[in-house]
N, C-alpha and C positions, 0 to 999 in steps of 0.2 A: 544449405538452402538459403537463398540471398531472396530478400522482400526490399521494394525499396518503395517508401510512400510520399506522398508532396502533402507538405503541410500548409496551413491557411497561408494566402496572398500578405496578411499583418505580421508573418514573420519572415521576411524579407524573401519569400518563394523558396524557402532551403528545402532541403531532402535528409531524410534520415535515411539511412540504411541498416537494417537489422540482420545478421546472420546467425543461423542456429548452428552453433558449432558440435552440442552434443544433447541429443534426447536418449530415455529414457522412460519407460512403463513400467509402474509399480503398479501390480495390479492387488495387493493388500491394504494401497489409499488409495485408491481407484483416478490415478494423476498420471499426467507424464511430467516428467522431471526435465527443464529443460537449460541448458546454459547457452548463453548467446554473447553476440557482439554487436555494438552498434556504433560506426563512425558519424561523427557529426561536425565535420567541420564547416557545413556551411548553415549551421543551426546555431552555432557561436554559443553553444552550454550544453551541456549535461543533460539529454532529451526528461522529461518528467514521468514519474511512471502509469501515470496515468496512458500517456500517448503509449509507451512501451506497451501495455498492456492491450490497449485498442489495435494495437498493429499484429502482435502474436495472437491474440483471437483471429485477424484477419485474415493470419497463414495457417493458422493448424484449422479454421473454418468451425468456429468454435464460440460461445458465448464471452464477451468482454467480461460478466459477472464470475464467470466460474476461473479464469486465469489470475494469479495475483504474482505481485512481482516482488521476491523474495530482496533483493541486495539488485545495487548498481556503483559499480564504483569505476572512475573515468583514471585512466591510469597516469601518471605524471607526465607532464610535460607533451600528452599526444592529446586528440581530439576524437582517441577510441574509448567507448565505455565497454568494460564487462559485467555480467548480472547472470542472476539465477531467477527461475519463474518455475510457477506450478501453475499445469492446465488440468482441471477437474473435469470427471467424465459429467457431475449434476452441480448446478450453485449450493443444492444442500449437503455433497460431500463436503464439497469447501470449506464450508461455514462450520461443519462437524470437524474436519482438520486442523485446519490454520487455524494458528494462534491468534489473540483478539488484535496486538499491537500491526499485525500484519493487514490484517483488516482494516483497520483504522487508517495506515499506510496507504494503501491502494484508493482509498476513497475520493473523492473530490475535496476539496478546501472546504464546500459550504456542509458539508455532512460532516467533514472534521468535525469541524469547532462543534456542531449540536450534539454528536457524538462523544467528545472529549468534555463539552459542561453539564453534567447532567446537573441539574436542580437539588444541590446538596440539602439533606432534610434538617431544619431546626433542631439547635441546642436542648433539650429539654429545661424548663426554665425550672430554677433553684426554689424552694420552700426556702420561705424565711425565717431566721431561728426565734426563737420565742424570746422576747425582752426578760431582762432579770429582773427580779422583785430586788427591791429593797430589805435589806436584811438577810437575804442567803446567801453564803459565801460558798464557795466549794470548798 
């Protein structure tokens, strides 16, 4: 199954193209398991997986929340990427599956970072030790 989408007019009017080379229904995580390709030579990098993931919800007609996109690696010297994704049949199996780093992954940049800082709780602060009197030694 070949998808092919036009990305915004500010990145120079390129086209990705995604193919699903091999799916897969696990119905004990209630996902399809899916490995794909996607050439990008006129996107000039590595599409983000963000876009990857809005584009396979676009093909399997399917929520952007509930898809996450496992690995993408662009193979040397070509302007083809390969990757692994999982498309959940609800957002709350997902969230009950996938691992947190994978989540965190998938996200947007600005939900990263709120995500990745959470407000580390205060040191508990030190009691002071008792001054020594004069005249007791240990």
């Amino acid at each position: 199954m070949t998808y092919q989408i036009n990305k915004p007019a500010s990145k120079e009017d390129g086209q990705m193209e995604i193919k699903i080379t091999k799916q897969q229904y696990n119905s004990l995580l209630k996902r399809r398991e899916i490995s794909f390709e996607t050439e990008h030579t006129l996107t000039k990098g590595t599409p983000s997986r963000l876009e990857i993931r809005r584009t396979l919800a676009e093909m399997l007609k399917t929520n952007p929340e509930a898809v996450y996109v496992q690995k993408i690696e662009t193979k040397a010297g070509t302007m083809l990427a390969v990757g692994e994704a999982n498309a959940y049949d609800s957002v709350e199996q997902a969230k009950l599956v996938e691992p947190k780093y994978i989540i965190v992954r998938n996200q947007p940049k600005e939900k990263k970072e709120a995500a990745e800082k959470p407000e580390a709780p205060k040191p508990p602060e030190k009691a002071e030790k008792p001054a020594k009197k004069e005249g007791q030694e240990k």
